[in-house]
Each structure stands twice: as C-alpha cells, then as structure tokens.
Steps between C-alpha positions, in 0.01 A plus 500: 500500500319227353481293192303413242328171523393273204216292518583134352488478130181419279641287252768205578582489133716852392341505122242629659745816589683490192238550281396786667836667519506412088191718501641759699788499224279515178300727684795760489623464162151528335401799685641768275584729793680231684710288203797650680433294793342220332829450244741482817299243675463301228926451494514424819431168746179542714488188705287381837685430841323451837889605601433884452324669762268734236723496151882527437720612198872493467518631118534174351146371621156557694371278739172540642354332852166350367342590821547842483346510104210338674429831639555715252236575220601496098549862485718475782708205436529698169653799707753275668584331207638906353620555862731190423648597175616858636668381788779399251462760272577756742781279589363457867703239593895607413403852644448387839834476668550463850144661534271300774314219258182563635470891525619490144281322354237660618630857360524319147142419501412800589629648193359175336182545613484893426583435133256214403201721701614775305501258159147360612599140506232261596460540918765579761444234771377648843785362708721724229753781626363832327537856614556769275642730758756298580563453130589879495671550750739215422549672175344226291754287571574148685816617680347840582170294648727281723640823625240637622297166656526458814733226641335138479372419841634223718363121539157484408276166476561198308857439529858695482597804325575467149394112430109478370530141559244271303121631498579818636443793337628814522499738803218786445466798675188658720324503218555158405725620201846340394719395203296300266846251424862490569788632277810191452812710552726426203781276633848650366614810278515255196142380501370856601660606180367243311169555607500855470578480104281222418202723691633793263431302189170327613364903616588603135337211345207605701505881467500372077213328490309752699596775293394239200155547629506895606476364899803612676350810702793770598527393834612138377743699219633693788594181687594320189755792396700492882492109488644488163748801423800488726546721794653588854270468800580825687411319777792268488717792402370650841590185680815449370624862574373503887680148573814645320469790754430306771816221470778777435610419824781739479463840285634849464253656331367586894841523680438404875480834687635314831817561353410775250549760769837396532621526149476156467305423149391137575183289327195419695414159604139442436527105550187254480259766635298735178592843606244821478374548082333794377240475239448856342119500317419775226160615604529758127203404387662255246482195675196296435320325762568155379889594531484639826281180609810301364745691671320509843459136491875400409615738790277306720698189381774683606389526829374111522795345346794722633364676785773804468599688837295810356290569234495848328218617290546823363205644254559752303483735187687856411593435937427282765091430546544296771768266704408146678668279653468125632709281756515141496201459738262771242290415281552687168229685320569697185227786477636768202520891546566731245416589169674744384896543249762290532879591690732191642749695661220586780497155622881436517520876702187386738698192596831650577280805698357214697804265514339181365788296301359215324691212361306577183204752387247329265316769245170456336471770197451562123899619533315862339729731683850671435529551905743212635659683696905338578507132555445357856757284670279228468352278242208652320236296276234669291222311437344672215131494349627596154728229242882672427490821700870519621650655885812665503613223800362194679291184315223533310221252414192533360146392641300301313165389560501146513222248640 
C-alpha cells in the first residue's frame, strides 16, 4: 500500500499558510449556512507543522502540514478545516479504545466526510475516504464502519506500521484514497473527560449562534441533540454484556452436562475462550433499515473482536424465518427474512429443537409483543428500537441513533 507524497513546500515563511487557514475560518462563520462550523474553528488553535503527515487534531488544537495545504484549493482547505472541528465533536478520539489507530481513523472520516458532503461544505479533497454504501451499512456510525472494513493490510511502503514518520502522508488505497489527518488519542480517563465537557459547551455555543441566524439545518440539530443531551451508547451496553458472558468462567445458569447425566448439578467452565451467542433479529416489519444496518454491523464486531466458537443468527417474526450460523473461520453476513407479526417464544423453542445453547441470545425488536415465552437458562438482552418498552426478564437497552 503506498503513501501519499508531498511535494516540498512553496513558501519558507508559514504566514503565508496562516493567513490562508484565517480565511478558511472567516470563510465559515460568514457563510450563513456554515456559522456552525465557522464559530467552532474560530475557538480553537489552527497552527502549521511540517511534523504532521497531512493535518492532526487532538481536541485541544489543529495542526496542519503546509505541504499538504499546498495542494489543496480554498474550497478544499475550507472542507478540511470543518472535517477538523468534528473530529472532536463527535468525540473521535476518547471513543477509540483498543481499536487499531489507523483503521479507526479512517471509519471516523468516513462519517466526517459523509456529513460535510451532505452539508455542502466547500470541496472534499480527492485523496478523501467517501462511500455512502459503506456509510449504511455501518449504520451511520464510526464503530459500526470499523466493523465492517476490512482488516488494515500488512507493511506497505514508506516505513513501519503505525508510525507516518516526517513527510509521509497517509496510506491510500487503490484508488489513491486515505484519511485526510490523524486523530490524537486522549491520554487518560481524566483528560478524556475534560475534553469531552469542554467540546459539549463549545458545540452549544455553536449550535446558538447558528440558530441566531436561522442556519442550523436538521441534520446538524440531529447531531447537536445526541452530542449534547446525555445518553447510553447501546453499543457499549452490547459490549459490556458479551465480555460479562464471556469471563464467567464458572456458571450454573448452563450446568455442565458431563456430569448432568449423573445427577451431578455442577457449573460450566467457559474459561478465556467466547463460547457460541445467538443473536435473534425481528424481521416484523418494524425494524427500520438504519436499525438493522446498526445491528448487523455491531454483530460483525462481535465476530472481529471476540471471535465466539459459534455464531447463531436466528431471523424471525410470529416464528422462525430463517436460522444461520457462523464458526470462527465464517465470515458473517446478516441478510433479513420475514415480515410478518411478532412471537419470541418461537426462537427460544427453535433453539432447544435444534440444541444450540448459547452463553447469551442478543434480541433486536420494538419489545411489541406479549409472547415471551418462560425465561431461558441463559442471559437474555433486548436491544430495543423503541425508548421505555419493558421485558418480563433479561436487560433491556434502548438503541439510539447516534453519529
């Protein structure tokens, strides 16, 4: 995979660069349809370093390789100036984890770059990662994105994995696409914290003065109202309960049937390894396409990050539609079937006809049924489309649609 390679820059003297990224800014903030943009660029430090391989950002500060704006037109330094400010906005860099650095970023700027094509702001650079399928299919979403990317490739030219190294730029693809800058991981829970409420108050101030001037389209609200109001990513929710599953390394809630046949009621030992999870998908009708893109994507995740013995997919609506299922070596592809009411108690009966005993069954739904059927012996989560619809047993979180 190669890189992308910067010519030497025009001008030895960097006001040269800074003037132009002060245009970039008063561009924004006089352009009623972009004063969102324009009044969180002008709050933060936008500075020129031949040390950045394109342009970085940690959340505190830009920093921009003056190189790189040598190739880049007005409208499209204009572009990456936005693409900077939403980086931290959509908290890009305390959401990453123990995700690979480079894969990640590029799933944030594809959401990035989705948004401020959709906002017609100035030019999208050429090198920049766009595709609206993908967009979809990761559910809108940065962590749904990674999910479904495939698997950063090995080596590549101009030096190791991982380390851009000074004048290189980023690795692009075939089609001589790649991240336009790099995302500075937050360094501890304290300053991720920090940063995340001081980006709360600077995205109100913003949303304000666009409003002040009638600008803020509903898209921008949308993202606005997630960023701001408090919430529980699902998706973390999801997380946490399949790593709870998977480190009870002792539990009776399956008794081990080596000794079961002897009258012996003992807990299984499911150790280090993820055991077999069944994700049960209502197919009713209700479920939107955007959820269901969601939901496909985090049980890819699934897959990538835990790699369970099996994987059950079970669609259904008033019964069973249809029944797949995935091994560690499969790759997993969620295609819905159904359509019709909606009965649970189907999918707990199809799995004890067919003997498959998750650790844990995983339910996308509205929760509009009255048809539990009794409680499993395992641990059941409902991940439901609709805000305080209640289940008679198991955990219940609701999705929300987040960036």
């Amino acid at each position: 995979m190669q890189r992308l390679t910067l010519p030497q820059r025009k001008h030895a003297d960097d006001k040269h660069y800074i003037d132009r990224l002060a245009k970039a800014k008063t561009r924004l903030i006089l352009n009623p349809k972009h004063v969102f943009f324009g009044a969180v660029a002008m709050n933060m430090p936008h500075e020129v370093d031949e040390r950045v391989p394109t342009a970085a950002t940690s959340g505190e500060w830009v920093k921009y390789n003056p190189a790189f704006m040598d190739m880049l037109t007005d409208d499209e330094l204009l572009f990456l100036v936005a693409h900077e400010c939403l980086h931290p906005m959509l908290e890009h860099m305390t959401r990453e984890g123990s995700r690979d650095h480079d894969k990640w970023n590029q799933a944030c700027d594809y959401v990035i770059n989705y948004l401020l094509v959709e906002e017609a702001v100035g030019s999208m650079p050429k090198m920049g990662l766009y595709d609206k399928a993908l967009y979809a299919q990761g559910g809108g979403t940065s962590e749904g994105i990674y999910a479904v990317m495939p698997p950063p490739e090995e080596g590549g030219e101009g030096g190791e994995d991982g380390e851009g190294g000074e004048g290189q730029g980023p690795r692009l693809d075939s089609q001589g696409r790649g991240a336009l800058d790099d995302v500075v991981q937050a360094s501890s829970g304290a300053k991720a914290s920090e940063l995340e409420g001081r980006w709360k108050v600077a995205v109100a101030q913003a949303a304000q003065a666009a409003k002040m001037v009638g600008s803020l389209s509903a898209n921008m609200a949308r993202m606005v109202d997630e960023i701001l109001k408090p919430k529980v990513d699902w998706r973390e929710v999801l997380r946490r309960f399949i790593e709870r599953v998977r480190t009870d390394e002792r539990t009776f809630s399956r008794p081990n049937r080596r000794y079961y046949t002897q009258g012996l009621y003992l807990p299984s030992v499911s150790g280090e390894q993820m055991g077999e999870l069944a994700f049960a998908i209502d197919c009713s009708g209700s479920i939107g396409p955007r959820e269901l893109n969601q939901f496909a994507a985090e049980i890819r995740n699934v897959k990538q990050e835990g790699n369970p013995i099996k994987l059950h997919i079970i669609y259904f609506d008033s019964e069973v539609c249809h029944y797949d299922e995935f091994t560690r070596d499969d790759e997993v592809s969620v295609q819905p079937h159904g359509g019709g009411g909606t009965a649970f108690s189907p999918v707990f009966r199809y799995m004890e006809k067919h003997g498959i005993e998750p650790i844990a069954t995983v339910f996308l739904t509205d929760l509009y049924c009255g048809d539990f059927g009794p409680e499993p012996g395992h641990p059941v989560l409902w991940v439901s489309t609709v805000a305080d619809q209640p289940a008679p047993w198991g955990e219940v979180i609701t999705m929300k649609d987040m960036e």
